[in-house]
N, C-alpha and C positions, 0 to 999 in steps of 0.2 A: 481832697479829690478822691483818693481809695473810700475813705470812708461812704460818701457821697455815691463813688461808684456801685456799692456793697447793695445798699439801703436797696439802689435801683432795681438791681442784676436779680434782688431777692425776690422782687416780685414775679419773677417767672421761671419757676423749679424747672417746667417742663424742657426749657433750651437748657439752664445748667445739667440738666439731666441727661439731654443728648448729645450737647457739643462741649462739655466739660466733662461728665461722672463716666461717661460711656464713650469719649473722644479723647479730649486732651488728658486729663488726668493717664488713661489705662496707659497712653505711651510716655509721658513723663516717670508714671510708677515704674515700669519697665527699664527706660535709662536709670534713675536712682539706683534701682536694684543691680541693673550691671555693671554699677560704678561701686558698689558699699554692700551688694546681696555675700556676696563673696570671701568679705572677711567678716571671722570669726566673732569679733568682738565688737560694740558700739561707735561706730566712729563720729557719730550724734551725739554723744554724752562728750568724746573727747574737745568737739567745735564747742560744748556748753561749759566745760571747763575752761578751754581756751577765752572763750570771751567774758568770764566772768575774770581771770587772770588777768586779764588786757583792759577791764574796768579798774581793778584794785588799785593795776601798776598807775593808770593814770589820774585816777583820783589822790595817791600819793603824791607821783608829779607837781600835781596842782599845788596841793600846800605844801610838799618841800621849798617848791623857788617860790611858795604865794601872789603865784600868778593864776589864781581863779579870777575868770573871767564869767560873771553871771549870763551875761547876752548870748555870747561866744556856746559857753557849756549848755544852755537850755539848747540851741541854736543844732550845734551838734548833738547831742541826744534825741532832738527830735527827728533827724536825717537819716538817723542811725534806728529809732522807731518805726521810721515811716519802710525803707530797705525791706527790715525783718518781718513787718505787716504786709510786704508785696509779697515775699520770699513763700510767705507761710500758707497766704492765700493761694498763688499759683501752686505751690505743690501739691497741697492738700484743703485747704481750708473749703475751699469752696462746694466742697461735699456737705457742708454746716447746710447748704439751702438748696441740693436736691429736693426730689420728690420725696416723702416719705415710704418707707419700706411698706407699709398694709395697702399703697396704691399698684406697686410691682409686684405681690404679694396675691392682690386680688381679694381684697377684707375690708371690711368697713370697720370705722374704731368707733365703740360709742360706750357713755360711761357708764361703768356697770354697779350694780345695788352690792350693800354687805353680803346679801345672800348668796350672791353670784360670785364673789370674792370665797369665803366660805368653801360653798361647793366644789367652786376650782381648784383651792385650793386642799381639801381633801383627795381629790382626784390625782392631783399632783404628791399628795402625801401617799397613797395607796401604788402610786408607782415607783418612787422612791425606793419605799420597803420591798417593794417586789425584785428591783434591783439590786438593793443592799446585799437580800436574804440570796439572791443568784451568787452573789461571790463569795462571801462570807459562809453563810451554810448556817447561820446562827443570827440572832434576830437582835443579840448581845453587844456582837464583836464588831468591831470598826472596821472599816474598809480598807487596805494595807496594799497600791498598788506596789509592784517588785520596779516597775522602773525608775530612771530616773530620771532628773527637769528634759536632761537633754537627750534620752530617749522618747519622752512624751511631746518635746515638740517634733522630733521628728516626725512622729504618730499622726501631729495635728496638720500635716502639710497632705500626708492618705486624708484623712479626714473629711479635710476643704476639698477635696476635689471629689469625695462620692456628695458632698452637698451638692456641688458645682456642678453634677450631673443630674441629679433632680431640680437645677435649680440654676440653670445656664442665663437668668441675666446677672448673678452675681460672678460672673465666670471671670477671673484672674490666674492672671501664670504666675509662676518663680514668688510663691508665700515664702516670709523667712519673716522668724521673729527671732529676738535674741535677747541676753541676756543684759538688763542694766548695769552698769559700771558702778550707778550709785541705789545700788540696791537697798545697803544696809541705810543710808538718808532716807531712801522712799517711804522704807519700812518704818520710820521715827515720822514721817510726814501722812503717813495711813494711807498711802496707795499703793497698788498691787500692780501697776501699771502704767505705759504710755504709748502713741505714734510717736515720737521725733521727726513733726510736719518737716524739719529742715534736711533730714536724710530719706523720710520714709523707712527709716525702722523700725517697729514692732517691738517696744523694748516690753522686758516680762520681769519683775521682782522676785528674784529668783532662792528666796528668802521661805515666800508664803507657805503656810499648809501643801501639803502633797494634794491630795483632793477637791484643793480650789485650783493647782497651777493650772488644768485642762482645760476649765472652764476661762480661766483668765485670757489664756493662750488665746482660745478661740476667741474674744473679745476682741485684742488687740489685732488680731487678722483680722477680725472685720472692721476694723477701722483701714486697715490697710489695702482693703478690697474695696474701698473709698465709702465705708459707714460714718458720716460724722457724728449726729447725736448719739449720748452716749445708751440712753436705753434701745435705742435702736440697735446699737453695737452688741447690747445683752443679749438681744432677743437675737439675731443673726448668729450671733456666738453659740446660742442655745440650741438654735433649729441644727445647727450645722454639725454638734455633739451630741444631740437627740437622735442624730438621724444616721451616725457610726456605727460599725459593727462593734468599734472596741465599746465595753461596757464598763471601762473605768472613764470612760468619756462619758456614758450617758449617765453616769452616775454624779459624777462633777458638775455636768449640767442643770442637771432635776435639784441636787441641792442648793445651788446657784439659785434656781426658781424658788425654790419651796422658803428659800431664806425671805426674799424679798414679798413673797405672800405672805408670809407670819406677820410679817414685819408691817404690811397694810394692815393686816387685823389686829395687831395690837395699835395702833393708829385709831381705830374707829373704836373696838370694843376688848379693853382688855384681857378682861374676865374669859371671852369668846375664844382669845389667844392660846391663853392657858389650856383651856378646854382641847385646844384644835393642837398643838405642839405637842400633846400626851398622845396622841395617835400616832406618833412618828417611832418606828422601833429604837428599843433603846440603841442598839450602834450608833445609830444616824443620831441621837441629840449627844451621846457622848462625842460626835466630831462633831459636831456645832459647837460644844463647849471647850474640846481642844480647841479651835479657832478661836474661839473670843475668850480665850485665856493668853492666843501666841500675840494677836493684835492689843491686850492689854497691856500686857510686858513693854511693849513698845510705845504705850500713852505719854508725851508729856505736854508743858505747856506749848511748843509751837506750832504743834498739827493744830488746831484752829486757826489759825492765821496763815498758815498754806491752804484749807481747805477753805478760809472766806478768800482768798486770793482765788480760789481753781473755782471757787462756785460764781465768784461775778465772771472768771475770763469763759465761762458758759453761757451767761447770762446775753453776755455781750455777742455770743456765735449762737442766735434762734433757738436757745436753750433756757426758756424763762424762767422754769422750775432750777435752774442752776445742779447744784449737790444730789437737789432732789430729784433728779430728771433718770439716776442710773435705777432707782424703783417704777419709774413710767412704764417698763419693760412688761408689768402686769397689767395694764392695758392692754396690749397688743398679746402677752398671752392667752389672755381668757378670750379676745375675738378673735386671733385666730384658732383656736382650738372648738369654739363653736362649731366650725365644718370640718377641721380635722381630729381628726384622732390623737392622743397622747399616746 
């Protein structure tokens, strides 16, 4: 019947959009937050510990007295399914089938040629470097912000709110992201991130590159300021780090972008790639390559099978690109930068 209900509700963003994304949600988020904003630490990680501990204990149960019962266990798993699929919906989930952000936005999305990719992303490379060369002084030397995870999110909460001034239908009070409990698992499972639809916390991997945390940060707030797809989440992340005074944020940002554009053009034309990533001052690709040396170290065989498990449970929330859907983000950058300026 939820499911059923889903399929329906989906055909019309515009009401989820007024009487959920912009109604019930902002006061749900509001209670969550003044129930769990408060303490320090995940207390969404500890509910996801607790019930995988409350699984172990009783699937031992079962075969100590080998009283498994097939009917019975399918029966309750699915009750227990169906709870956590209401739970997740009403808190969060339902943000999956708002309106899209280029309709709030005021932008048309339409698909753009290699060229226009290219171009873009040169543009996006020639601001980068401009950025870079503002902190650094040197065209060489990597970007070293001085603070730390938990001074930069504090940063990111000023942040959201000079966005939220240019940019008042995303306007949310009391942002808090925090740090994961199970950071160092995240980090072996290749994500940088999550919401915890079941508390509404903002949980951040607090593991990653210094120079990606900004960027991530501001992701995860936008899922919290009720973003659900996830390139929608990038691009809101981006606009919102783009448009900071601090310039270790808009640095975080533009390389966030400029990753994800390479990464389209090596997709279409490699050769073009190579070409287009030599423009990048040498700092900026020496931290590209610290990063994909830090996320190597932590390759093994299971991140695939967490990331085919995260890319259907996308698929499954209006996210048909799945994994691929966090690159979609350069759509909407290259249209909305049509009328604005970088």
């Amino acid at each position: 019947m939820q499911w059923a209900f889903l399929r329906i509700i989906a055909q019309y963003p515009a009401l989820i959009e007024k009487y959920y994304s912009n109604g019930l949600y902002i006061y749900l988020s509001k209670l969550l937050n003044f129930i769990f904003g408060w303490i320090p630490f995940s207390i969404g990680d500890i509910l996801y510990a607790l019930l995988a501990i409350l699984l172990i204990i009783n699937i031992y149960t079962s075969l100590k007295n080998k009283k498994f019962h097939l009917k019975s266990t399918l029966f309750k798993i699915g009750g227990f399914a169906s709870i956590i699929f209401f739970i997740f919906h009403l808190n969060w989930g339902l943000n999956y089938f708002r309106q899209p952000v280029s309709k709030s936005l005021n932008f048309d999305v339409e698909k753009y040629s290699t060229n226009e990719l290219v171009d873009f992303t040169e543009k996006l490379i020639a601001k980068i470097n401009q950025v870079q060369l503002s902190i650094t002084k040197n065209d060489t030397v990597v970007v070293e912000n001085n603070l730390n995870n938990q001074e930069i999110k504090e940063v990111s909460y000023t942040v959201y709110q000079q966005f939220q001034k240019k940019y008042p239908q995303y306007s949310h009070e009391n942002l808090k992201a925090k740090h994961s409990l199970f950071s160092v698992p995240l980090t072996y499972m290749g994500f940088a991130g999550y919401l915890n639809p079941l508390t509404n916390e903002a949980q951040v991997n607090y593991l990653i590159p210094k120079n990606s945390y900004p960027a991530v940060v501001c992701h995860e707030l936008a899922h919290q300021i009720g973003i659900g797809p996830e390139s929608e989440a990038n691009f809101i992340g981006y606009l919102a780090a783009t448009n900071s005074n601090d310039v270790y944020f808009n640095y975080s940002a533009y390389l966030m972008a400029v990753r994800y554009a390479l990464f389209e053009i090596f997709q279409k034309d490699p050769e073009k790639f190579e070409e287009t990533k030599m423009k990048l001052n040498k700092g900026i690709l020496k931290d590209i390559q610290q990063s994909q040396d830090f996320w190597e170290s932590y390759q093994n065989w299971s991140e695939k099978y967490f990331k085919t498990f995260y890319d259907t449970f996308l698929k499954a929330n209006q996210q048909k690109d799945g994994m691929k859907s966090y690159n979609k983000m350069v759509v909407l950058l290259i249209n909305y930068h049509k009328t604005k300026e970088l």
